[in-house]
C-alpha atoms as an extended CHARMM CRD file, in Angstrom:
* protein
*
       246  EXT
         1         1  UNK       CA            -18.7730000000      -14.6350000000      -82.8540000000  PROA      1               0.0000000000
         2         2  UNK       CA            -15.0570000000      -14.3740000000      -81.6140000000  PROA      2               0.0000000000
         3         3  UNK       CA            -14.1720000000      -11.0520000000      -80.1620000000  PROA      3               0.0000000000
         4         4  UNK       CA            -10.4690000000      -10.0480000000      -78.7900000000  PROA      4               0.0000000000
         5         5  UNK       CA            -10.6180000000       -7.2290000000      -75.9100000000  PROA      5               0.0000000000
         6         6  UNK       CA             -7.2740000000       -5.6930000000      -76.5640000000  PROA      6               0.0000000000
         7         7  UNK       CA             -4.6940000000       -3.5260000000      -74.6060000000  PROA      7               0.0000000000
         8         8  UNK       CA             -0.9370000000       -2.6060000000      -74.8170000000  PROA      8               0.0000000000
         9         9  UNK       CA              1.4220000000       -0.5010000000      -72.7470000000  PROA      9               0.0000000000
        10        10  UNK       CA              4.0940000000        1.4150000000      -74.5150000000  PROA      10              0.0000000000
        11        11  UNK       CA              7.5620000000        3.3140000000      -73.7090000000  PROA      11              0.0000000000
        12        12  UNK       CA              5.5880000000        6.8560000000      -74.5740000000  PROA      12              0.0000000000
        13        13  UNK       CA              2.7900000000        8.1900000000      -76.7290000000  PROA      13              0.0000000000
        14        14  UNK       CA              4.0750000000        8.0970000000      -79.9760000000  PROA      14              0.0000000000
        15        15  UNK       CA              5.3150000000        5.4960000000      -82.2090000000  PROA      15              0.0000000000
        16        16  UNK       CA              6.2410000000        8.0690000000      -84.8870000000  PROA      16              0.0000000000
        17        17  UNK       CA              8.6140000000        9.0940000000      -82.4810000000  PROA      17              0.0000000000
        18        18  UNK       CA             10.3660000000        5.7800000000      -82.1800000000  PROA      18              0.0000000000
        19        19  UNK       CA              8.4590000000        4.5730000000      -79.1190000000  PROA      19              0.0000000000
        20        20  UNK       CA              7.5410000000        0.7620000000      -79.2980000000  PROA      20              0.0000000000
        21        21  UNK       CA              4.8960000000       -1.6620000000      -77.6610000000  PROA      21              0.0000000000
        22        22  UNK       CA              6.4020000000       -3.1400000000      -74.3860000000  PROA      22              0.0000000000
        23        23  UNK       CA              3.3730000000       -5.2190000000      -73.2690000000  PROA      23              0.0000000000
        24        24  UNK       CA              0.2790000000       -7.1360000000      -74.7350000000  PROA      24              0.0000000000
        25        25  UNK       CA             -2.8350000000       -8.2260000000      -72.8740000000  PROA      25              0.0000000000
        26        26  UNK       CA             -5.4350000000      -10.3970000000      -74.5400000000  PROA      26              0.0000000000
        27        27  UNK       CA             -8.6190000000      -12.0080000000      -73.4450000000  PROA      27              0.0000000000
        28        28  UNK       CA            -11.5450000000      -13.5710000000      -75.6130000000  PROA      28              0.0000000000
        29        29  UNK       CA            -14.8580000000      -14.0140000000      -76.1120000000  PROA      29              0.0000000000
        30        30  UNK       CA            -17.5270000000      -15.8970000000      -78.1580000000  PROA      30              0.0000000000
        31        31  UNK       CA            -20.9320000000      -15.3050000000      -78.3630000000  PROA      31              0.0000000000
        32        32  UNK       CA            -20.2160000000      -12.4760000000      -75.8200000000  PROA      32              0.0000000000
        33        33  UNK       CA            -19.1140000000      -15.2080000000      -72.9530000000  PROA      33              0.0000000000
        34        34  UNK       CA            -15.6640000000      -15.0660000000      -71.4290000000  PROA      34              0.0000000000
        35        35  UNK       CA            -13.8120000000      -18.4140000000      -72.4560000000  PROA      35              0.0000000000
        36        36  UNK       CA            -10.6680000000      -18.0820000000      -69.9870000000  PROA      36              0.0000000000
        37        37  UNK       CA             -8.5090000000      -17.7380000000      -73.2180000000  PROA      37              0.0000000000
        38        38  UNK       CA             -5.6090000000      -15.3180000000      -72.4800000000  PROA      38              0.0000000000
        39        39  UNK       CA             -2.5970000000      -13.8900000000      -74.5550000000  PROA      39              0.0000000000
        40        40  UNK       CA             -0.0510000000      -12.2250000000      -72.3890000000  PROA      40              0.0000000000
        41        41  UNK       CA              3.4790000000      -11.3450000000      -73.2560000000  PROA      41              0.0000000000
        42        42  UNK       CA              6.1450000000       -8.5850000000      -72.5330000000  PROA      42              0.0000000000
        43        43  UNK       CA              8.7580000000       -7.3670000000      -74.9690000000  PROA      43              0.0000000000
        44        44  UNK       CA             11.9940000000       -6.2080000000      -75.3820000000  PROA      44              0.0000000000
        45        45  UNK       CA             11.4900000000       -2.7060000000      -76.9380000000  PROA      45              0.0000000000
        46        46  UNK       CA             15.5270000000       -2.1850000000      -77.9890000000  PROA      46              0.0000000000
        47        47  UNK       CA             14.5350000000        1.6120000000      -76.0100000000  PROA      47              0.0000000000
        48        48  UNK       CA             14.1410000000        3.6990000000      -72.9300000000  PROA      48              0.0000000000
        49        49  UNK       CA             11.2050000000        3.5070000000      -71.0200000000  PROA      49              0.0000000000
        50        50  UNK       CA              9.8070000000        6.8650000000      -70.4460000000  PROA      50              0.0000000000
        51        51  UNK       CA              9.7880000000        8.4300000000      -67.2810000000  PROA      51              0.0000000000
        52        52  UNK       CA              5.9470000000        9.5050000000      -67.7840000000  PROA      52              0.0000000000
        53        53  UNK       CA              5.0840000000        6.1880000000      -69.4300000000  PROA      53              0.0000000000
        54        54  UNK       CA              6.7030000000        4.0840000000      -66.4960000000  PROA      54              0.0000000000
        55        55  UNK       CA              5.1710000000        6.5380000000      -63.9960000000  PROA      55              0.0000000000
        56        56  UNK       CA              1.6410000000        5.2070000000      -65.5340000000  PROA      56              0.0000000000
        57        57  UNK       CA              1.8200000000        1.0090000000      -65.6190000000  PROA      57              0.0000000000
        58        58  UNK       CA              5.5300000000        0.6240000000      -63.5480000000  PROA      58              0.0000000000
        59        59  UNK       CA              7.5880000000       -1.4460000000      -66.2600000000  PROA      59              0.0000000000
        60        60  UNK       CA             10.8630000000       -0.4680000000      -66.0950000000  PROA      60              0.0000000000
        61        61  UNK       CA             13.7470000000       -0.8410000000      -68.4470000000  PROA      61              0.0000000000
        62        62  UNK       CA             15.4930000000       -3.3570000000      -66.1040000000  PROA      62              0.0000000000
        63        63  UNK       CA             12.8720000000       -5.6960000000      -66.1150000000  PROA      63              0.0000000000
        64        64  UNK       CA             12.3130000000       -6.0620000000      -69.7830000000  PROA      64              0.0000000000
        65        65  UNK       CA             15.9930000000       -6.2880000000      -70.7050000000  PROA      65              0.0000000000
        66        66  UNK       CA             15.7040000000      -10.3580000000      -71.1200000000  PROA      66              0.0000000000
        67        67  UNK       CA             12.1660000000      -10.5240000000      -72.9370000000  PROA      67              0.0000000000
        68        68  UNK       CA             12.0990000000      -11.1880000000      -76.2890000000  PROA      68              0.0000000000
        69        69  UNK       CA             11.8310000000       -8.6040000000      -79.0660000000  PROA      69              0.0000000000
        70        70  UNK       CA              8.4350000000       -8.0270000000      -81.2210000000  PROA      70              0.0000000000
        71        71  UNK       CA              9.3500000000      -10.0600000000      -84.2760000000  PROA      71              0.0000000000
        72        72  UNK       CA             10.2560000000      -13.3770000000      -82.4280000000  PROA      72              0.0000000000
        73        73  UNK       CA              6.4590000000      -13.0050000000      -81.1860000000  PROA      73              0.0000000000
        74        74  UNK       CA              4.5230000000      -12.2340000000      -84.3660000000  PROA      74              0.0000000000
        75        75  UNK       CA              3.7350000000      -15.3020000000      -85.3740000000  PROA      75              0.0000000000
        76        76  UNK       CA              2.0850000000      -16.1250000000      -81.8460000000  PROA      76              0.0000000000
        77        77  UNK       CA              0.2140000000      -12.8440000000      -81.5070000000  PROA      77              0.0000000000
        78        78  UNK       CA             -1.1100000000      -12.8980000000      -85.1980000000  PROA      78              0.0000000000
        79        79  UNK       CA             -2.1890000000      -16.4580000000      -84.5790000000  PROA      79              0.0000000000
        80        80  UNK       CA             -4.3770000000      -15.2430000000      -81.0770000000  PROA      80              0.0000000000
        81        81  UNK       CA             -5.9170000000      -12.3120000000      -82.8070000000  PROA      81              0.0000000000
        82        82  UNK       CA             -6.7740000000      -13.8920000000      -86.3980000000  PROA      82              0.0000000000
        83        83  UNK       CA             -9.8620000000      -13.3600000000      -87.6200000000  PROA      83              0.0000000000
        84        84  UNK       CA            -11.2640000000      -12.0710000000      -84.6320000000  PROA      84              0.0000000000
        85        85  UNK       CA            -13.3060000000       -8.2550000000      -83.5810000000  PROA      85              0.0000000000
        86        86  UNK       CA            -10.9490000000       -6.7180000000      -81.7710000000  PROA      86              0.0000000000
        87        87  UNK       CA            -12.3690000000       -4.7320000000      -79.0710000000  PROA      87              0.0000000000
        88        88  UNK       CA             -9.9860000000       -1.9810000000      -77.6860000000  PROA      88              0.0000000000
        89        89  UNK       CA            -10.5450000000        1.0800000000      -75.5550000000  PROA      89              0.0000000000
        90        90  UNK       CA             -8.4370000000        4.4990000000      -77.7520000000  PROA      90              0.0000000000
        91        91  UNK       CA             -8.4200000000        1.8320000000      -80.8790000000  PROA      91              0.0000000000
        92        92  UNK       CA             -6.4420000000        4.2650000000      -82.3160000000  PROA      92              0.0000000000
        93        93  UNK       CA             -3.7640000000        4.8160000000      -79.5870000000  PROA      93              0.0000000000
        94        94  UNK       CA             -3.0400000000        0.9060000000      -79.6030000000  PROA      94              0.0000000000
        95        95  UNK       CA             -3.9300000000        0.3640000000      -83.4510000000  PROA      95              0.0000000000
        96        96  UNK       CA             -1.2200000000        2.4330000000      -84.5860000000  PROA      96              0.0000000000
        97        97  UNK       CA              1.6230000000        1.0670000000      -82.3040000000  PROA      97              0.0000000000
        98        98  UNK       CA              0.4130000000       -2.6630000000      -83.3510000000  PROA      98              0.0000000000
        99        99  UNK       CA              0.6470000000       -1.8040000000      -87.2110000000  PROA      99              0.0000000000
       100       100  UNK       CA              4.2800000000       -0.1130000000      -86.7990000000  PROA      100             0.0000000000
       101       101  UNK       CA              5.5530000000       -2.8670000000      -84.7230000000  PROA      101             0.0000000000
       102       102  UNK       CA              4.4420000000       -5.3570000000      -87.5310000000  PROA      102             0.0000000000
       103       103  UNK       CA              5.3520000000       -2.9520000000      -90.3150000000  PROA      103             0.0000000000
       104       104  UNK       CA              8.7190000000       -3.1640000000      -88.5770000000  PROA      104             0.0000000000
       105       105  UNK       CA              8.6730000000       -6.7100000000      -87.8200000000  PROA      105             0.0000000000
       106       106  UNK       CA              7.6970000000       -7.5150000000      -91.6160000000  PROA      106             0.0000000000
       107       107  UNK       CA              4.6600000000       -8.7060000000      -91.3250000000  PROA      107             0.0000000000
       108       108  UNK       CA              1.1380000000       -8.8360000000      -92.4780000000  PROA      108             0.0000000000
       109       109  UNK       CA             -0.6790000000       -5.4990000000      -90.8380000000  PROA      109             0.0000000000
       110       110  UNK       CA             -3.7940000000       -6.2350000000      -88.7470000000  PROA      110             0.0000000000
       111       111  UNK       CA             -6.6610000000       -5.5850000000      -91.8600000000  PROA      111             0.0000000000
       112       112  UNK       CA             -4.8740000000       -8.5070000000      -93.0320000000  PROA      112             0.0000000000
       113       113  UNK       CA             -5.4950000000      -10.4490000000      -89.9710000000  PROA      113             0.0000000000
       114       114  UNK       CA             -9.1190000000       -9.6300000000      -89.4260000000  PROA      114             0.0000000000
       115       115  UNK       CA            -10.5250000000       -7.0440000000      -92.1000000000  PROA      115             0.0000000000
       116       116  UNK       CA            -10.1340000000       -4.3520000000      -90.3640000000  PROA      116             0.0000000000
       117       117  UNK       CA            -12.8600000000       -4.8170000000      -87.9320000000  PROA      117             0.0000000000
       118       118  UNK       CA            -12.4440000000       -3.0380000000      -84.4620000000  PROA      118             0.0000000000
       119       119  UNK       CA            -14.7430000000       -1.7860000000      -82.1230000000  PROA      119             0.0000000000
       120       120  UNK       CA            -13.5750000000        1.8160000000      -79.9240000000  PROA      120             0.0000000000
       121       121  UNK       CA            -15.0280000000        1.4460000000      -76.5830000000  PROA      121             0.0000000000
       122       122  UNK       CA            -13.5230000000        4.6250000000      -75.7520000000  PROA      122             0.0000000000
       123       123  UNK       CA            -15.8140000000        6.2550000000      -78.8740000000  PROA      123             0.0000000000
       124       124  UNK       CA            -18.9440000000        3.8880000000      -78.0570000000  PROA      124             0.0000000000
       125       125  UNK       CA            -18.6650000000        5.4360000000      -74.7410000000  PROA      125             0.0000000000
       126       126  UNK       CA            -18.6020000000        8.8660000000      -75.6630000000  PROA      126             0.0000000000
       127       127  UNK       CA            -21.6770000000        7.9330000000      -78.0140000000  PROA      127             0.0000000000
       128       128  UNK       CA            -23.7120000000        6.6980000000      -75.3540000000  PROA      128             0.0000000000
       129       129  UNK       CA            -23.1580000000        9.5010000000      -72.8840000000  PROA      129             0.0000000000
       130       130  UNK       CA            -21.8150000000       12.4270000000      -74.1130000000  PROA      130             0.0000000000
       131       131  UNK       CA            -19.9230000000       14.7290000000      -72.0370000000  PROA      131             0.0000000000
       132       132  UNK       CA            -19.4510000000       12.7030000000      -68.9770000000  PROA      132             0.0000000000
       133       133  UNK       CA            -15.8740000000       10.7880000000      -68.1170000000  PROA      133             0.0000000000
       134       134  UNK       CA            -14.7110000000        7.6780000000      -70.7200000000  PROA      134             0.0000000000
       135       135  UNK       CA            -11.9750000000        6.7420000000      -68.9260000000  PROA      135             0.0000000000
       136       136  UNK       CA            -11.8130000000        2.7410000000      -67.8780000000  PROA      136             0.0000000000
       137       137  UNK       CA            -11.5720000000        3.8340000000      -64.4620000000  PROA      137             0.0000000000
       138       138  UNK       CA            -14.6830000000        6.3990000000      -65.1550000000  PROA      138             0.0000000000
       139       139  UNK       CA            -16.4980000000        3.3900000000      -66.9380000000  PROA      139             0.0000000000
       140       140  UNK       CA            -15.6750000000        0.3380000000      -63.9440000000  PROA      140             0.0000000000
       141       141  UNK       CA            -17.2940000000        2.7410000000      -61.9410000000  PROA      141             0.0000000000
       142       142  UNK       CA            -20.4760000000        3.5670000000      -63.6860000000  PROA      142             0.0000000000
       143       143  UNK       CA            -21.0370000000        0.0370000000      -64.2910000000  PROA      143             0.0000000000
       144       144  UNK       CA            -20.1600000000       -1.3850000000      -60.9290000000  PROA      144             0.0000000000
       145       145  UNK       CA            -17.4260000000       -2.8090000000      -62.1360000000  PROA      145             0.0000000000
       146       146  UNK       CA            -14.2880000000       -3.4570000000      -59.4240000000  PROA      146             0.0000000000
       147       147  UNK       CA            -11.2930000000       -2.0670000000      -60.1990000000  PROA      147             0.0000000000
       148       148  UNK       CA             -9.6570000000       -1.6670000000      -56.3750000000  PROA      148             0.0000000000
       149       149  UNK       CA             -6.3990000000       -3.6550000000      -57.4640000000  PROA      149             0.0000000000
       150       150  UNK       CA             -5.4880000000       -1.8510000000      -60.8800000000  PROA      150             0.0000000000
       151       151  UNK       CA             -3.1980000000        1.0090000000      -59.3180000000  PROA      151             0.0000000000
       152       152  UNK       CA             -1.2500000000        0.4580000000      -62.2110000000  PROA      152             0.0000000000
       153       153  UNK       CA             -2.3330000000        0.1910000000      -65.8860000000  PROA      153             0.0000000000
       154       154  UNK       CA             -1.4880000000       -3.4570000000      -67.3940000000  PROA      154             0.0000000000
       155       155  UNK       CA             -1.9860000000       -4.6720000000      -70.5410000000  PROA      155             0.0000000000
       156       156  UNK       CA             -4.0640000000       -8.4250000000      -69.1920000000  PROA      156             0.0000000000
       157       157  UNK       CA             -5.5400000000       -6.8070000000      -66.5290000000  PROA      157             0.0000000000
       158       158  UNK       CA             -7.2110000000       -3.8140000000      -68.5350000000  PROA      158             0.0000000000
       159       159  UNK       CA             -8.1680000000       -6.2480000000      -71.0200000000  PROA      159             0.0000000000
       160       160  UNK       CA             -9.9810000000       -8.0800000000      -68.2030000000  PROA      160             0.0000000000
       161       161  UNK       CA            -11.3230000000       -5.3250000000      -67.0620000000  PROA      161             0.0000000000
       162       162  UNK       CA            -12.0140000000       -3.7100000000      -70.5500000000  PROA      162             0.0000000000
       163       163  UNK       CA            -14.1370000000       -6.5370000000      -71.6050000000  PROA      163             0.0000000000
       164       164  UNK       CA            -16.5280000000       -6.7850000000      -68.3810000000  PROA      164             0.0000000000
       165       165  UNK       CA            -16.8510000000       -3.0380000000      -69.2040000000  PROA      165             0.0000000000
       166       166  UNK       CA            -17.4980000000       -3.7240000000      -72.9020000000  PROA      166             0.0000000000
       167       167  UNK       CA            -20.1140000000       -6.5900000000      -72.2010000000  PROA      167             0.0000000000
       168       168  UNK       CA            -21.8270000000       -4.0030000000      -69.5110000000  PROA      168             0.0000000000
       169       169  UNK       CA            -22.0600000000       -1.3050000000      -72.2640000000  PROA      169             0.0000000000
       170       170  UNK       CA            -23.7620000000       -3.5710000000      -75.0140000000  PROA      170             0.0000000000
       171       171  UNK       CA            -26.1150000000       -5.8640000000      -72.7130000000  PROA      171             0.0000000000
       172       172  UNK       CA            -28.9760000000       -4.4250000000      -74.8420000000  PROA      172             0.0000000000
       173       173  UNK       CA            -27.2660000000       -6.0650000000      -77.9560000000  PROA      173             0.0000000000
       174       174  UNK       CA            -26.8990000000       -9.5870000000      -75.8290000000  PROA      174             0.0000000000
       175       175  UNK       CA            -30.6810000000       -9.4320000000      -75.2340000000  PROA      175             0.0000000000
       176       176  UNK       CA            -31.1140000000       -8.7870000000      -78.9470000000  PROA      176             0.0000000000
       177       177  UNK       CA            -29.2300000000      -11.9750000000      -79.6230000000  PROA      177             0.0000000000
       178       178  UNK       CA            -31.0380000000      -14.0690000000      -77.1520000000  PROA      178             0.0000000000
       179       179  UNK       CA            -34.6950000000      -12.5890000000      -78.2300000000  PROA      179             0.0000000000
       180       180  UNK       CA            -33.3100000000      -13.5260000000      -81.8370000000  PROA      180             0.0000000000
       181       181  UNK       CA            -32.3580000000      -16.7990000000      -80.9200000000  PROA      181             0.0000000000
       182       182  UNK       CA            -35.6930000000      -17.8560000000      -78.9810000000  PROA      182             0.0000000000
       183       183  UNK       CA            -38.1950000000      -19.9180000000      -80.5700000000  PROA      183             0.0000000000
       184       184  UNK       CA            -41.6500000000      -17.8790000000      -82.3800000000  PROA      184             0.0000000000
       185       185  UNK       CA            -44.3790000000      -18.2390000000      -80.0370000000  PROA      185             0.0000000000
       186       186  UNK       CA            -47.8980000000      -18.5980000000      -80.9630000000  PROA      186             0.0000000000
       187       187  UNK       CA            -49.4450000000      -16.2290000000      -83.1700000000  PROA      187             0.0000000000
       188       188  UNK       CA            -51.7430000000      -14.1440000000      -81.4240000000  PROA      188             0.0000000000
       189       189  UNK       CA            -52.8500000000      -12.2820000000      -84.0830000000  PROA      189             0.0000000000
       190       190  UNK       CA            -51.3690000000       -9.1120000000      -82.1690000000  PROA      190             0.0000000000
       191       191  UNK       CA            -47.1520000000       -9.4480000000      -83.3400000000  PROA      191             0.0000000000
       192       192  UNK       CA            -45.7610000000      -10.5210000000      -86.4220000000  PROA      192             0.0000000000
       193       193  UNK       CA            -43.6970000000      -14.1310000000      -85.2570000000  PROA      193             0.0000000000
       194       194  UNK       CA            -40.2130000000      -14.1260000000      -87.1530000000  PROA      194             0.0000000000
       195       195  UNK       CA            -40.2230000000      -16.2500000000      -90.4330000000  PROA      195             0.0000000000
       196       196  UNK       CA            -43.7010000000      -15.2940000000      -91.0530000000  PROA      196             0.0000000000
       197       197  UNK       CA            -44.9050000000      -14.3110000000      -94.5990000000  PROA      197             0.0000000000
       198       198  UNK       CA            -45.7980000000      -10.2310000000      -94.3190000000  PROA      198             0.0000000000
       199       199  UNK       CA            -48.9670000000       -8.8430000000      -95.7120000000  PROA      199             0.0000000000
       200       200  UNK       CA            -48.3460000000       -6.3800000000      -98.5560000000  PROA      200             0.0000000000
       201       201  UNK       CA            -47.8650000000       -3.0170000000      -98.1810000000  PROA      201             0.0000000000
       202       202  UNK       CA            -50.2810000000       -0.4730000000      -99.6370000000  PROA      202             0.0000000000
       203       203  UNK       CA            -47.7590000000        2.2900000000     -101.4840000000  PROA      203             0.0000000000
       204       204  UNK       CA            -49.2570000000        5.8260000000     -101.9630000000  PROA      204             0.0000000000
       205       205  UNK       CA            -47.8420000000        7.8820000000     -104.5620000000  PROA      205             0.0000000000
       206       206  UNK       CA            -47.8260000000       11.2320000000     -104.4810000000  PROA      206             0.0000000000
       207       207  UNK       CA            -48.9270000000       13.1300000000     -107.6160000000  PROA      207             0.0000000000
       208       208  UNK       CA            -48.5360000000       15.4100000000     -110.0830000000  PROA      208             0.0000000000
       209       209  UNK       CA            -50.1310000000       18.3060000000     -107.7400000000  PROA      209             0.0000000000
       210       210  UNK       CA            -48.2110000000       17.6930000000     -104.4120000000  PROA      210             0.0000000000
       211       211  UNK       CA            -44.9540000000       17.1800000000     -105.7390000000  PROA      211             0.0000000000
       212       212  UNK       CA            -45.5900000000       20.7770000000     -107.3980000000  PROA      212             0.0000000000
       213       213  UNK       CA            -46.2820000000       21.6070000000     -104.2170000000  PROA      213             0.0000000000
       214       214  UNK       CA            -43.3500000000       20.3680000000     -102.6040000000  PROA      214             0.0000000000
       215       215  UNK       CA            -41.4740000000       21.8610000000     -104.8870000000  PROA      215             0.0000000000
       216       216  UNK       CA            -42.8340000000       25.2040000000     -104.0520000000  PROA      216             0.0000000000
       217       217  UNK       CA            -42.1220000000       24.8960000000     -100.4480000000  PROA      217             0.0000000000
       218       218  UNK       CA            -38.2280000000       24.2730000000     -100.9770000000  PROA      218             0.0000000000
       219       219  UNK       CA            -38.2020000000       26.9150000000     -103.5210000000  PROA      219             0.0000000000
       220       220  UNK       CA            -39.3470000000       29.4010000000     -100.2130000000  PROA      220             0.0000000000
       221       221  UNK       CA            -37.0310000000       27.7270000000      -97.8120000000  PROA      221             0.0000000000
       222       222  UNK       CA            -34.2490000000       28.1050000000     -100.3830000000  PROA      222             0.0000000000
       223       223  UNK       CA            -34.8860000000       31.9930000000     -101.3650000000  PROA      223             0.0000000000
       224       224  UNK       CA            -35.4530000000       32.4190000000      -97.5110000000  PROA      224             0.0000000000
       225       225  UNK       CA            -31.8480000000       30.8660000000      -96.3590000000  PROA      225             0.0000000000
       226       226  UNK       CA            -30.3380000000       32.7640000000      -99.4200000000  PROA      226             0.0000000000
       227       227  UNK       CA            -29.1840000000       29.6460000000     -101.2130000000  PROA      227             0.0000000000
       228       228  UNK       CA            -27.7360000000       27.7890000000      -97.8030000000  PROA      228             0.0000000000
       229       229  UNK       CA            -30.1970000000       24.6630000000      -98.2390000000  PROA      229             0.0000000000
       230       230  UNK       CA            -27.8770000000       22.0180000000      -98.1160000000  PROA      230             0.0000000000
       231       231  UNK       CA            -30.4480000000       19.1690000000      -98.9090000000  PROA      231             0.0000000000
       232       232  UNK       CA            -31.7470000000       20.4220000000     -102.0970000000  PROA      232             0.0000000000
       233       233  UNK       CA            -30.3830000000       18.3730000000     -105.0320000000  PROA      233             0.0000000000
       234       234  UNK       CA            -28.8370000000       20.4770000000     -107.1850000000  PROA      234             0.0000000000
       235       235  UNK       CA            -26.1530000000       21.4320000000     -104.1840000000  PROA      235             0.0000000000
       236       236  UNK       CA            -23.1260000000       19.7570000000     -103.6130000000  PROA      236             0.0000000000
       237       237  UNK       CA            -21.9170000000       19.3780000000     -100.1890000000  PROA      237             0.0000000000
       238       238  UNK       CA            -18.0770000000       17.9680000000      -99.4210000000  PROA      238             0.0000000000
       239       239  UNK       CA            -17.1350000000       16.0100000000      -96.3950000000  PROA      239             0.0000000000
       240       240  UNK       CA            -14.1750000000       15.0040000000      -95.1220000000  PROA      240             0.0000000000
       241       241  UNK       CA            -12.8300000000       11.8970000000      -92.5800000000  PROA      241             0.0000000000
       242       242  UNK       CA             -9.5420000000       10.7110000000      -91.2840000000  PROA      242             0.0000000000
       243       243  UNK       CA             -9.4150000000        7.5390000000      -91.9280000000  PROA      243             0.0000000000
       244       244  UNK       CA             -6.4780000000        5.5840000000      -90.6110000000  PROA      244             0.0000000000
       245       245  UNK       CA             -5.6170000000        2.3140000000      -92.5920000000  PROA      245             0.0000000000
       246       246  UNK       CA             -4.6790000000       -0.5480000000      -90.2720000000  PROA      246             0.0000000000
């Protein structure tokens, strides 16, 4: 499995507001191991830094007045990330300025590149312990993780960081894998090996009698709620979700 850990810096917040990508940090993995393969690059935004957004990683107009714009990296960057997870903390903070840069640039956008499929560590964290800090600086921390030199943000060295985070958050999945890829040990007659045949399962039907009964028991939760059973079958419930197409 080949998994990009993902970060940008910007000129501000908002690409809908005309603010573009000004830096791209990439590192990889397979099979949850760090390879050493980078992607690194700063770019030309044809804008104004932000005062706030310099204020948070230090890149300065000056300084990215001889890189080269988006477009004349595309090809590169689309090459790096094909057909890889990405992994990215805020997905959708960096997501969106990605698929406006190469919206603008003409090219194919990211779904294209790699279906779509992009793991939030920013949401995975949340999931795993609600209510407490998500940050990456929050995160290094509760995992041990070193983080002394970032007094900046930047784009390679957040993605370094991100992903020692990352493989810190999902260590039970890596044990999965391993346990997965061990060999079957002797049947004790206690577990079930992997690969072996199951025994058949005896299914119990219910009858005639205790689905009437059943019945009868939603019937008194219904009447009791005054119709606000939202599992019974004959009610419709309607849910919505942002979805963002990348």
């Amino acid at each position: 499995m080949r998994q990009i850990v993902l970060d940008t810096e910007t000129t501000g917040l908002d690409w809908k507001n005309g603010d573009r990508v000004i830096e791209i940090g990439c590192v990889e993995l397979r099979n949850r191991v760090l390879t050493g393969g980078r992607y690194h690059v700063y770019i030309n935004p044809g804008r104004a830094v932000s005062a706030e957004a310099q204020a948070v990683h230090g890149i300065d107009d000056e300084f990215l007045a001889d890189k080269c714009v988006f477009a004349a990296i595309a090809q590169e960057f689309e090459d790096f990330v094909r057909g890889a997870q990405l992994v990215i903390h805020n997905a959708m903070f960096d997501v969106g300025f990605l698929v406006n840069e190469l919206r603008l640039a003409g090219r194919p956008a990211i779904k294209e590149l790699n279906s779509g499929n992009v793991i939030d560590t920013l949401a995975l964290a949340r999931e795993q312990n609600p209510g407490k800090k998500a940050s990456l600086d929050a995160l290094c921390e509760r995992f041990g993780i070193s983080n002394a030199h970032r007094t900046l943000h930047g784009a390679l060295l957040d993605a370094e960081l991100l992903a020692e985070v990352y493989l810190a958050m999902t260590r039970g999945q890596e044990s999965l894998m391993m346990a997965l890829e061990e060999e079957p040990g002797p049947d004790t007659g206690t577990s079930l090996a992997l690969g072996t045949e199951r025994p058949l399962l005896k299914v119990l039907r219910a009858s005639s009698e205790e689905l009437a009964a059943h019945d009868a028991v939603l019937a008194d939760i219904e009447k009791a709620n005054k119709g606000g059973c939202l599992w019974l079958p004959e009610r419709e419930t309607v849910t919505g979700a942002a979805d963002v197409d990348i």
